[in-house]
PDB file of the backbone (N, CA, C, O) and the ligand in Angstrom, with CONECT records:
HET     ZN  A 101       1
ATOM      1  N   UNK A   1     -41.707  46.140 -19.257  1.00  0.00           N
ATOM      2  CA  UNK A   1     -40.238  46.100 -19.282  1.00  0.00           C
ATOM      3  C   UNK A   1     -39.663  47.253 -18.468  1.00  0.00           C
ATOM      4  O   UNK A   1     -40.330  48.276 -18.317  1.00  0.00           O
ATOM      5  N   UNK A   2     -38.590  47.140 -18.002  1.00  0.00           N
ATOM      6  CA  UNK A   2     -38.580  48.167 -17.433  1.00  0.00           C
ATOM      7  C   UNK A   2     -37.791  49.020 -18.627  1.00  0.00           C
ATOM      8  O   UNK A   2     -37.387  48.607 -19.714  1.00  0.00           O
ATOM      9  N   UNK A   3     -37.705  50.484 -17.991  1.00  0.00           N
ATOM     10  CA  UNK A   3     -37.377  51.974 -19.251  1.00  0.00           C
ATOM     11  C   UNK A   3     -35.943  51.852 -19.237  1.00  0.00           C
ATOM     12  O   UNK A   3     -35.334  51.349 -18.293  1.00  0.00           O
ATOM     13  N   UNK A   4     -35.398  52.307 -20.275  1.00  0.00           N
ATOM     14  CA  UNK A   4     -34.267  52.097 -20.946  1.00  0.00           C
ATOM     15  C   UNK A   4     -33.758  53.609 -20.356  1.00  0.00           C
ATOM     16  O   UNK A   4     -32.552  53.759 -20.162  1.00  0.00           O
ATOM     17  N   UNK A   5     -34.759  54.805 -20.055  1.00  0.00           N
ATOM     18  CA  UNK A   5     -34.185  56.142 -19.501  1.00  0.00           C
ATOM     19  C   UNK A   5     -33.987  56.189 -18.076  1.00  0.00           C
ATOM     20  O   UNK A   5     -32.876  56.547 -17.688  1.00  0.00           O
ATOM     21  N   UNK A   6     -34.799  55.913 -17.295  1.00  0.00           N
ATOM     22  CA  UNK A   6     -34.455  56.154 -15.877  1.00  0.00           C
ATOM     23  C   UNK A   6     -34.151  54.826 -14.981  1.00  0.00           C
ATOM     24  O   UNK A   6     -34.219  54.650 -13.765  1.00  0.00           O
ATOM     25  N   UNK A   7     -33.834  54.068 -15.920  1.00  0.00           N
ATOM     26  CA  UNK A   7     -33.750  52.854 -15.180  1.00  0.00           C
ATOM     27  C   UNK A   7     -34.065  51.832 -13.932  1.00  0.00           C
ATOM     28  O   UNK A   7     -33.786  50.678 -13.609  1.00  0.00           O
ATOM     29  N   UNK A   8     -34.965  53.175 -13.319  1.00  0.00           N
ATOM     30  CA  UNK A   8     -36.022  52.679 -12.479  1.00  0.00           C
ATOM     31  C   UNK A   8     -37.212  52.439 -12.574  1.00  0.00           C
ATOM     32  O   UNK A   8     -37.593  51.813 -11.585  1.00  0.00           O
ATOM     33  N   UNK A   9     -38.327  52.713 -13.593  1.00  0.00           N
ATOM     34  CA  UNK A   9     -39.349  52.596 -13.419  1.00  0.00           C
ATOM     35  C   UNK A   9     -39.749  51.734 -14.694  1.00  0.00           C
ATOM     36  O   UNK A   9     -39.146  51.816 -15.764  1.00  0.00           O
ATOM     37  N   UNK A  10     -40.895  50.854 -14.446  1.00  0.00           N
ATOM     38  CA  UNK A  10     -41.797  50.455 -15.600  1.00  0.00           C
ATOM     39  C   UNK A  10     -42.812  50.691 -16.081  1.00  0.00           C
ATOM     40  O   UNK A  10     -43.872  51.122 -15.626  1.00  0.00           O
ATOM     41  N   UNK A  11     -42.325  50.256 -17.531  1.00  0.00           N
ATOM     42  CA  UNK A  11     -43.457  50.525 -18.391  1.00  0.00           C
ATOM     43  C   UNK A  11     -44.733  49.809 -18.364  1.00  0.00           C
ATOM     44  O   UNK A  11     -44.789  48.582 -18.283  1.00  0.00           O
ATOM     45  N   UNK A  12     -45.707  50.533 -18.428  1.00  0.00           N
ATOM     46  CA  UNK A  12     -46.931  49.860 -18.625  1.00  0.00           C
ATOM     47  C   UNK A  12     -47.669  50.232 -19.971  1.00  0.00           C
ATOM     48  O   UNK A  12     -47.472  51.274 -20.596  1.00  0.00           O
ATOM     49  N   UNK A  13     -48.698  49.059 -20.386  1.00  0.00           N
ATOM     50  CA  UNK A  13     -49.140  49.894 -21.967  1.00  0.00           C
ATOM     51  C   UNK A  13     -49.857  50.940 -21.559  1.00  0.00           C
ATOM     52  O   UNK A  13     -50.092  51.177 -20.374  1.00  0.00           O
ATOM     53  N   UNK A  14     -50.224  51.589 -22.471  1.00  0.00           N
ATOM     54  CA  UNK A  14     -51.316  52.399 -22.667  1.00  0.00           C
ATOM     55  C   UNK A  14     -51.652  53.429 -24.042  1.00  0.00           C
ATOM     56  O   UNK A  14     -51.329  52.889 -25.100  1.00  0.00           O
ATOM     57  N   UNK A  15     -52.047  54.352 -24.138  1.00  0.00           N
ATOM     58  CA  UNK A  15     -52.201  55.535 -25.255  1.00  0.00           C
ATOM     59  C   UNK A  15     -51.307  56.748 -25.304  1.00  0.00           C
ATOM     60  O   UNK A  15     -51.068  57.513 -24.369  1.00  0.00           O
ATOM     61  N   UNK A  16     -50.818  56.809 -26.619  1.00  0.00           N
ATOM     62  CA  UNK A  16     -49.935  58.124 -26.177  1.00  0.00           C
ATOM     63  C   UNK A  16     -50.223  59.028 -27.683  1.00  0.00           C
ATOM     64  O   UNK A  16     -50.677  58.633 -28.757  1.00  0.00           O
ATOM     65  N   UNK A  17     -49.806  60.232 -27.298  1.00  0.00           N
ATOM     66  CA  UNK A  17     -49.772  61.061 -28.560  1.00  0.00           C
ATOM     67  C   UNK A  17     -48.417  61.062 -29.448  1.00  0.00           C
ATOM     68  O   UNK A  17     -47.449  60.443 -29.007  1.00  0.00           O
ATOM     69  N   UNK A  18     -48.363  61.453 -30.159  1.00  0.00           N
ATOM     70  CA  UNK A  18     -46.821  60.992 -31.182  1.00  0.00           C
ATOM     71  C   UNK A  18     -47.123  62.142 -32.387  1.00  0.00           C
ATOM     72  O   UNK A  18     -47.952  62.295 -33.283  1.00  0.00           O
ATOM     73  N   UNK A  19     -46.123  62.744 -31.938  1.00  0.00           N
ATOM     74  CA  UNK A  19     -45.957  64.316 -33.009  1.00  0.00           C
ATOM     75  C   UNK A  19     -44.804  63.947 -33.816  1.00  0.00           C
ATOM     76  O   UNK A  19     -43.683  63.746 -33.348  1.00  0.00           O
ATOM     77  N   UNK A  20     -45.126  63.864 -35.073  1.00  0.00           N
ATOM     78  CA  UNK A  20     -43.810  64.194 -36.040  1.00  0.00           C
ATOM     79  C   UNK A  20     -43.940  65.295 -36.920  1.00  0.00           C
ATOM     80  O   UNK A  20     -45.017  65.763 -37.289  1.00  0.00           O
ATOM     81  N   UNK A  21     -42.668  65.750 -37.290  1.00  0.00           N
ATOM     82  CA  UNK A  21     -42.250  66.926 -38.108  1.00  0.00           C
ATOM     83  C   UNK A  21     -41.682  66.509 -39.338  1.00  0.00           C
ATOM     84  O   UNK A  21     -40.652  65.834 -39.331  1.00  0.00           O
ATOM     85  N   UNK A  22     -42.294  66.867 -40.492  1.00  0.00           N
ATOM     86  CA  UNK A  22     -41.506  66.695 -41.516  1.00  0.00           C
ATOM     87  C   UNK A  22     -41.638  67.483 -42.767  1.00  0.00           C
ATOM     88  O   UNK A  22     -42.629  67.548 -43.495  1.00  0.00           O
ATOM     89  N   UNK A  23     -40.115  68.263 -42.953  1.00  0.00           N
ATOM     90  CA  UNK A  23     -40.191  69.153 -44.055  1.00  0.00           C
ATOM     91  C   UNK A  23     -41.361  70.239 -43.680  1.00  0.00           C
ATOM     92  O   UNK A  23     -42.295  70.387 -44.469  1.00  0.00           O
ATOM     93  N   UNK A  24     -41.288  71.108 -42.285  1.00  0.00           N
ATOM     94  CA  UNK A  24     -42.151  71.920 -41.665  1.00  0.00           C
ATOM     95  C   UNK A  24     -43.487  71.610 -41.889  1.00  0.00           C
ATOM     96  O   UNK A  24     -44.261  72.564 -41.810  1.00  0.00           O
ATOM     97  N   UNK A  25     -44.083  70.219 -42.220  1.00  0.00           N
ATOM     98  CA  UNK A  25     -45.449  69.499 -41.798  1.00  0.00           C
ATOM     99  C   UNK A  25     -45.392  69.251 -40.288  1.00  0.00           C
ATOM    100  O   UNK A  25     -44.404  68.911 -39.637  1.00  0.00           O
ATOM    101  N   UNK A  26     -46.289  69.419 -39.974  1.00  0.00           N
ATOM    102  CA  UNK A  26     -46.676  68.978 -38.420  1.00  0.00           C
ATOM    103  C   UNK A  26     -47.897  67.565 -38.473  1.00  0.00           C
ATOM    104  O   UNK A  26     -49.029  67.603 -38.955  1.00  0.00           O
ATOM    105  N   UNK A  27     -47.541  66.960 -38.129  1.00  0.00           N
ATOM    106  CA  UNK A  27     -48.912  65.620 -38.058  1.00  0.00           C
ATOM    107  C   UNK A  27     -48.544  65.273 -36.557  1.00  0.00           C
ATOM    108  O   UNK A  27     -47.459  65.320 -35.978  1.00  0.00           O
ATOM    109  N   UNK A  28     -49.902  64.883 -36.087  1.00  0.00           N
ATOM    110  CA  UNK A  28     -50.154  64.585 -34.941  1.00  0.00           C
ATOM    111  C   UNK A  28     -51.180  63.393 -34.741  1.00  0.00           C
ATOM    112  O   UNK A  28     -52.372  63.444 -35.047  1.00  0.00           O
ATOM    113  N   UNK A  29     -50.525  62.320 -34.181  1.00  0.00           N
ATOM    114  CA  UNK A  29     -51.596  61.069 -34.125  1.00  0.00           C
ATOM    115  C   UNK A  29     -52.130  60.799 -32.316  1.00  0.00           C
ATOM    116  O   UNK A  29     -51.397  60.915 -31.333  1.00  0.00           O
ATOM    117  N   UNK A  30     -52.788  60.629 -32.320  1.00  0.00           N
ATOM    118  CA  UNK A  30     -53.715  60.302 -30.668  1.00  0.00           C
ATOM    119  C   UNK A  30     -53.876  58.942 -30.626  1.00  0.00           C
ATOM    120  O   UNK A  30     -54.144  58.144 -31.524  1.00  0.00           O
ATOM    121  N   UNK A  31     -53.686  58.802 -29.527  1.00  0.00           N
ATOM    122  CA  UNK A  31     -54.870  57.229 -29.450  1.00  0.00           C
ATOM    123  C   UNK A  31     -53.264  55.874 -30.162  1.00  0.00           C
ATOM    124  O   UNK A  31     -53.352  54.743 -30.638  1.00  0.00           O
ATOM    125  N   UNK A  32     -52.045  56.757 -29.887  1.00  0.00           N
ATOM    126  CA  UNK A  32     -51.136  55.254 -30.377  1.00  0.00           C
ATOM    127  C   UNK A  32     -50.777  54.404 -29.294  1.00  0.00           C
ATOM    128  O   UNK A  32     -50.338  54.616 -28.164  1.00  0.00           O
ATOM    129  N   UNK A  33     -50.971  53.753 -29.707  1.00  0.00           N
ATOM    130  CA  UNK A  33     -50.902  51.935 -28.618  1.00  0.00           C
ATOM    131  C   UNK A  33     -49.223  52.398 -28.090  1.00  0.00           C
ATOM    132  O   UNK A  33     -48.532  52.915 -28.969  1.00  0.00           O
ATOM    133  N   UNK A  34     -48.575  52.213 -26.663  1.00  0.00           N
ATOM    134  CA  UNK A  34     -47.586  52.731 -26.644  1.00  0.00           C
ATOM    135  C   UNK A  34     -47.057  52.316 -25.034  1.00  0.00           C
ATOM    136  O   UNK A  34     -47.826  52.262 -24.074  1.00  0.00           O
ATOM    137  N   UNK A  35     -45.845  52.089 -24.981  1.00  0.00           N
ATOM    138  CA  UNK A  35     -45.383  51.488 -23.375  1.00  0.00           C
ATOM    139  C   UNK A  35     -45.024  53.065 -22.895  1.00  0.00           C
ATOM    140  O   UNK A  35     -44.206  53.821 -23.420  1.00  0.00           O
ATOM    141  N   UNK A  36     -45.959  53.343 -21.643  1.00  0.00           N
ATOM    142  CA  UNK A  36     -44.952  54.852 -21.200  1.00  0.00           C
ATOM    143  C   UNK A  36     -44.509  54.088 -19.848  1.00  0.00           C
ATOM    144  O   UNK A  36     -45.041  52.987 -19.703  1.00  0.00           O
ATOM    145  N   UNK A  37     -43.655  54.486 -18.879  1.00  0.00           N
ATOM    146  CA  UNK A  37     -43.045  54.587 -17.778  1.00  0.00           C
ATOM    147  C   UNK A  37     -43.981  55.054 -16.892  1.00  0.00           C
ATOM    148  O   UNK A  37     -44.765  55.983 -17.085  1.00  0.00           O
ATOM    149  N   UNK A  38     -43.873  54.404 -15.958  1.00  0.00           N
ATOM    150  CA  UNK A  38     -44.480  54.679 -14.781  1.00  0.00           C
ATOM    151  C   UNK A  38     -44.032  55.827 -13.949  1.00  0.00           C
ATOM    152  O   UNK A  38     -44.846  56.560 -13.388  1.00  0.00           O
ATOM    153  N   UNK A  39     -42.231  56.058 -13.831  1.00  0.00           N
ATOM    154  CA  UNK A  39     -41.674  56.557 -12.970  1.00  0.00           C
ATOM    155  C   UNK A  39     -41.351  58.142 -14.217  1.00  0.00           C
ATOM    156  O   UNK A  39     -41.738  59.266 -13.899  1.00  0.00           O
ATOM    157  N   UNK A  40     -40.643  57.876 -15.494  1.00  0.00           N
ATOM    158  CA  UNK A  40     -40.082  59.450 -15.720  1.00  0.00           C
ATOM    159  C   UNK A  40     -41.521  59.827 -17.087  1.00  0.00           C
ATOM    160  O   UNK A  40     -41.586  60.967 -17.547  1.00  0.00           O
ATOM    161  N   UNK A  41     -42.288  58.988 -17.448  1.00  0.00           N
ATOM    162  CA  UNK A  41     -43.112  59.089 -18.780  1.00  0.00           C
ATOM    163  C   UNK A  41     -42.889  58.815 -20.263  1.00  0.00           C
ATOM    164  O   UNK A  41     -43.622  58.979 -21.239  1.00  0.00           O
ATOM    165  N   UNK A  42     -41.294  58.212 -20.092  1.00  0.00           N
ATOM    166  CA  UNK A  42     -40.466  58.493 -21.366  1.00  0.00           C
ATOM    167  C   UNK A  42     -41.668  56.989 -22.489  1.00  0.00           C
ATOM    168  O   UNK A  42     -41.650  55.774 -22.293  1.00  0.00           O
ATOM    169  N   UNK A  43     -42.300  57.567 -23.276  1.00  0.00           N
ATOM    170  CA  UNK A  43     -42.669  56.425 -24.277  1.00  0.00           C
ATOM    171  C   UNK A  43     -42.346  55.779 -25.284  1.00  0.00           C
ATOM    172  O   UNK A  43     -41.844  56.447 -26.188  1.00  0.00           O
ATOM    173  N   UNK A  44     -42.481  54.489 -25.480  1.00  0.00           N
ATOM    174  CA  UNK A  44     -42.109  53.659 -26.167  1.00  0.00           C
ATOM    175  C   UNK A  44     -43.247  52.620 -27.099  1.00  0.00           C
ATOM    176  O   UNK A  44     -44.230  51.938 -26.811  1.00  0.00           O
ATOM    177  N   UNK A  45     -42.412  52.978 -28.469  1.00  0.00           N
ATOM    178  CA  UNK A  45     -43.267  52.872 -29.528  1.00  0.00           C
ATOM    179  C   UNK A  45     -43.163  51.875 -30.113  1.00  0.00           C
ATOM    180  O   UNK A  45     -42.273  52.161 -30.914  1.00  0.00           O
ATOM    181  N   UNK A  46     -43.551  50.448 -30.384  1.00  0.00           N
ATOM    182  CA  UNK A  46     -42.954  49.464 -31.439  1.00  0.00           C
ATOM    183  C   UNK A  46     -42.642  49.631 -32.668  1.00  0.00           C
ATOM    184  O   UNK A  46     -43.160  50.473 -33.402  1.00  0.00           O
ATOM    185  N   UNK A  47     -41.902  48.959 -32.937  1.00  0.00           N
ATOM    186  CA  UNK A  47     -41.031  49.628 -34.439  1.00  0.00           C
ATOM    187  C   UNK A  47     -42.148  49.333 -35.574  1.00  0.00           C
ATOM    188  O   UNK A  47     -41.986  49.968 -36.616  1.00  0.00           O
ATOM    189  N   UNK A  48     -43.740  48.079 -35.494  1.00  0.00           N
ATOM    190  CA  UNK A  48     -44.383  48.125 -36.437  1.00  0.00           C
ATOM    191  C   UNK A  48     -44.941  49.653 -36.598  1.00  0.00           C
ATOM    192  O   UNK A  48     -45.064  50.281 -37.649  1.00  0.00           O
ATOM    193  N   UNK A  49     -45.244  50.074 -35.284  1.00  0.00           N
ATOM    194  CA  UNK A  49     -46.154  50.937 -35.501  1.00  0.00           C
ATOM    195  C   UNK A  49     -45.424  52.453 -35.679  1.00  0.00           C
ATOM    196  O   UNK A  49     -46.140  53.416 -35.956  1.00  0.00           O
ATOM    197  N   UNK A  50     -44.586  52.549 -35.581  1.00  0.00           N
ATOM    198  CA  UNK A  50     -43.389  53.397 -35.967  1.00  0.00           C
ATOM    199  C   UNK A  50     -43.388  53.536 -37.567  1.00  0.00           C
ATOM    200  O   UNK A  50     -43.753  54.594 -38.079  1.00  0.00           O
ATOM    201  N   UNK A  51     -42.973  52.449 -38.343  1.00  0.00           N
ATOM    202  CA  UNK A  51     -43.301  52.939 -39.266  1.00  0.00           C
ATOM    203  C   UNK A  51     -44.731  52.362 -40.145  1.00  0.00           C
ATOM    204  O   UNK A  51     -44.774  52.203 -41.364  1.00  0.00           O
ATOM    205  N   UNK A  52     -45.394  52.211 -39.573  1.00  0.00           N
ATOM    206  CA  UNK A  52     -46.535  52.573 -39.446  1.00  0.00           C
ATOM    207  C   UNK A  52     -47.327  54.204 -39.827  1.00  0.00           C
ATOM    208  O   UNK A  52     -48.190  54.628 -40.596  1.00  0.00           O
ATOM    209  N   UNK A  53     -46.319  54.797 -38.643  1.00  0.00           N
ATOM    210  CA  UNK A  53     -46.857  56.608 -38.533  1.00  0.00           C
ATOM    211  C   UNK A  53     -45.940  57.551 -39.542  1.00  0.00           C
ATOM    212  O   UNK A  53     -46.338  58.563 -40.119  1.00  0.00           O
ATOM    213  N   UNK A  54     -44.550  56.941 -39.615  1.00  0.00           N
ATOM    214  CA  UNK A  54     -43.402  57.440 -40.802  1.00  0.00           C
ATOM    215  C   UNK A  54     -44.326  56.799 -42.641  1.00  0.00           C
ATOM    216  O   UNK A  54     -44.017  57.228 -43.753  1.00  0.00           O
ATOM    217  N   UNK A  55     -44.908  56.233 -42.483  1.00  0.00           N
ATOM    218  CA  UNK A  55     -45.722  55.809 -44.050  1.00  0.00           C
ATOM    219  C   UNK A  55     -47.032  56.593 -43.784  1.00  0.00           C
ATOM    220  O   UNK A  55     -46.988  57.432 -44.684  1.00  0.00           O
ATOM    221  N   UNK A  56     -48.017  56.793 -43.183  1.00  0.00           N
ATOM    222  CA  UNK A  56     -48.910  57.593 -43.260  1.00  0.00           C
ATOM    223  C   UNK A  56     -48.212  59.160 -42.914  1.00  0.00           C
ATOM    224  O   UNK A  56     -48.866  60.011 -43.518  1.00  0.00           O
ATOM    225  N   UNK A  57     -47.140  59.741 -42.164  1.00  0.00           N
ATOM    226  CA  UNK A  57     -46.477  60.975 -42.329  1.00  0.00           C
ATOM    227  C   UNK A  57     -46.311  61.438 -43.739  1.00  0.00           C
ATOM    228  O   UNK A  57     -46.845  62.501 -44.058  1.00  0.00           O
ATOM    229  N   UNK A  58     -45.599  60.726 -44.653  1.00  0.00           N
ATOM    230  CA  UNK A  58     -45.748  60.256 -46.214  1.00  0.00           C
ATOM    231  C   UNK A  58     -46.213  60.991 -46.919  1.00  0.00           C
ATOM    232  O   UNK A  58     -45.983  62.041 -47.519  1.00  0.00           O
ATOM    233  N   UNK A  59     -47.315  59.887 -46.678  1.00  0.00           N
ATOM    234  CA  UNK A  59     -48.518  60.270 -47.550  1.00  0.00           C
ATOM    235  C   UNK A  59     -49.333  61.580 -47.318  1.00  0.00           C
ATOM    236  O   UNK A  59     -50.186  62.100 -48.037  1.00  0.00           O
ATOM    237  N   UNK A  60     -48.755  62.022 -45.936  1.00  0.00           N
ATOM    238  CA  UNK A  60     -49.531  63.319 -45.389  1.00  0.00           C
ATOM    239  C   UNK A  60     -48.896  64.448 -46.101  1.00  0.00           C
ATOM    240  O   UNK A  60     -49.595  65.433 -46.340  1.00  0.00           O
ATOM    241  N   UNK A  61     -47.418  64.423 -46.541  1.00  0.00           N
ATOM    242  CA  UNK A  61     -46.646  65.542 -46.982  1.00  0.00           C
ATOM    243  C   UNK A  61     -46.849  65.650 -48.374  1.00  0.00           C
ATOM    244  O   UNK A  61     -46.886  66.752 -48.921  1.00  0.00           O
ATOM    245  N   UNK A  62     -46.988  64.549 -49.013  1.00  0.00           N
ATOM    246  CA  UNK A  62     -47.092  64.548 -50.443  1.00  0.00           C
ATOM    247  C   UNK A  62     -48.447  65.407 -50.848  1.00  0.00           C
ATOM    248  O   UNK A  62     -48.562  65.910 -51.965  1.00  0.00           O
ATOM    249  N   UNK A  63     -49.754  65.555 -49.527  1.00  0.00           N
ATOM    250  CA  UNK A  63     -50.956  65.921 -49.715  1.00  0.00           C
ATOM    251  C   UNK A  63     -50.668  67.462 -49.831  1.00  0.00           C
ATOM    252  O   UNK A  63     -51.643  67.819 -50.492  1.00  0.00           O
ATOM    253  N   UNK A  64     -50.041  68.418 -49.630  1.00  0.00           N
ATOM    254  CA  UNK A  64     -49.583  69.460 -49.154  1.00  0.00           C
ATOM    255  C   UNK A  64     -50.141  69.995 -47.785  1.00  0.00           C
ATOM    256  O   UNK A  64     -50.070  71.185 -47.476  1.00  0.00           O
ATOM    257  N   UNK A  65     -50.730  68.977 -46.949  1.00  0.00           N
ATOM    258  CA  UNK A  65     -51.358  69.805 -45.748  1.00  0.00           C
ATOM    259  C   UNK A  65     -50.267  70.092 -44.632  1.00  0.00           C
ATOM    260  O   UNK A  65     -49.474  69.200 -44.329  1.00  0.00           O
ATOM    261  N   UNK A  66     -50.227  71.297 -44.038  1.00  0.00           N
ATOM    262  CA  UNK A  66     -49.139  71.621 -43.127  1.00  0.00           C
ATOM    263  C   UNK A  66     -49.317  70.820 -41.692  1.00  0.00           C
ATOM    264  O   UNK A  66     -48.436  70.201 -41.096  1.00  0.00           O
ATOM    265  N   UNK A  67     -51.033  71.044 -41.203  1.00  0.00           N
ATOM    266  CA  UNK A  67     -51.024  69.981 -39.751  1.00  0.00           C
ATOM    267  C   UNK A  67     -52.081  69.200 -40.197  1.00  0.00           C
ATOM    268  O   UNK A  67     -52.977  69.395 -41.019  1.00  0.00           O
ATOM    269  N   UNK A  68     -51.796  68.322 -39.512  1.00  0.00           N
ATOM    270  CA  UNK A  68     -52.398  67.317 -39.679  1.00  0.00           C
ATOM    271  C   UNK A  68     -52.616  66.417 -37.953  1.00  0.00           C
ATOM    272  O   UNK A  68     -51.791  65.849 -37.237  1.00  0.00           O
ATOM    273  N   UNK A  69     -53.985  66.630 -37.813  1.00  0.00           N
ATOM    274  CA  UNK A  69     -53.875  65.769 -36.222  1.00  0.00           C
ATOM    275  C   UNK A  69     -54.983  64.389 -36.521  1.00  0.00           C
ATOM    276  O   UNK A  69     -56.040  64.911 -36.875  1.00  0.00           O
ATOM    277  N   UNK A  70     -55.065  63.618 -36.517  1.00  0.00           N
ATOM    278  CA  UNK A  70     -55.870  62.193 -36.560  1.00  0.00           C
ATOM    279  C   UNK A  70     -55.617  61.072 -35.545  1.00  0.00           C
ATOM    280  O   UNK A  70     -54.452  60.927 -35.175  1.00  0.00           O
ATOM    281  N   UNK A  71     -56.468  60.343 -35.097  1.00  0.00           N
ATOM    282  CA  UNK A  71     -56.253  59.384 -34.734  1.00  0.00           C
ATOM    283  C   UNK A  71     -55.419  57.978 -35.549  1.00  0.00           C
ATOM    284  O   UNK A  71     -55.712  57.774 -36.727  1.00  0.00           O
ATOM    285  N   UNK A  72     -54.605  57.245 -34.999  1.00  0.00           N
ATOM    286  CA  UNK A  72     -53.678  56.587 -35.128  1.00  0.00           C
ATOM    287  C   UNK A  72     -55.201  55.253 -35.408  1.00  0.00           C
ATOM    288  O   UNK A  72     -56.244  55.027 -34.794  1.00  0.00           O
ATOM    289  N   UNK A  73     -54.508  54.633 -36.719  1.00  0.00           N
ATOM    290  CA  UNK A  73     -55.275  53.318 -37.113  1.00  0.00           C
ATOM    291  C   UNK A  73     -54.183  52.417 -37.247  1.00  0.00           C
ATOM    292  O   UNK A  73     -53.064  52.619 -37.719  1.00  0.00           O
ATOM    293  N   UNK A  74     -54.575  51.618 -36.864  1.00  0.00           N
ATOM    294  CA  UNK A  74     -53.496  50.168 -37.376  1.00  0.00           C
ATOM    295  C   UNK A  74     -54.009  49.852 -38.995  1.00  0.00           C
ATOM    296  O   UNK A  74     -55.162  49.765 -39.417  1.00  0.00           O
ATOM    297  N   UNK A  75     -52.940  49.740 -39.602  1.00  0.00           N
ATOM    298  CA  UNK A  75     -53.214  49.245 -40.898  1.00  0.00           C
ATOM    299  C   UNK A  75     -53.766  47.867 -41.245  1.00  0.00           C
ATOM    300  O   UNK A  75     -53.961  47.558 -42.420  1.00  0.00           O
TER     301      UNK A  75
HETATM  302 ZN    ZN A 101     -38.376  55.888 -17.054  1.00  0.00          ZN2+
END
């Protein structure tokens, strides 16, 4: 598709990293299925797998661990 930011370039799939913050937890997932841009890099995440990473973020805060880096699983 083409990117919704620079309006020139397209996206192609590939792997991206995806950092969220929550309540000064840090989690970090690798390896997420993800459209980046060809032309500025801006990535794009499908909304399954979005919250997808917001429900395992979750469960990461409730654990008390501050970082957290793992590879990204599909449920
Ligand atoms: Zn772009």
């Amino acid at each position: 598709m083409k990117c919704m930011i620079c309006k020139t370039g397209e996206t192609v799939k590939g792997n991206s990293v995806v950092t969220l913050n929550r309540d000064g937890m840090v989690i970090v997932f690798k390896s997420v299925p993800a459209e980046i841009c060809n032309n500025c890099g801006e990535v794009y995440v499908n909304n399954d797998i979005t919250k997808n990473l917001l429900d395992t973020a979750e469960e990461v805060s409730k654990s008390g661990v501050q970082v957290d880096i793992r590879e990204f699983k599909a449920a």
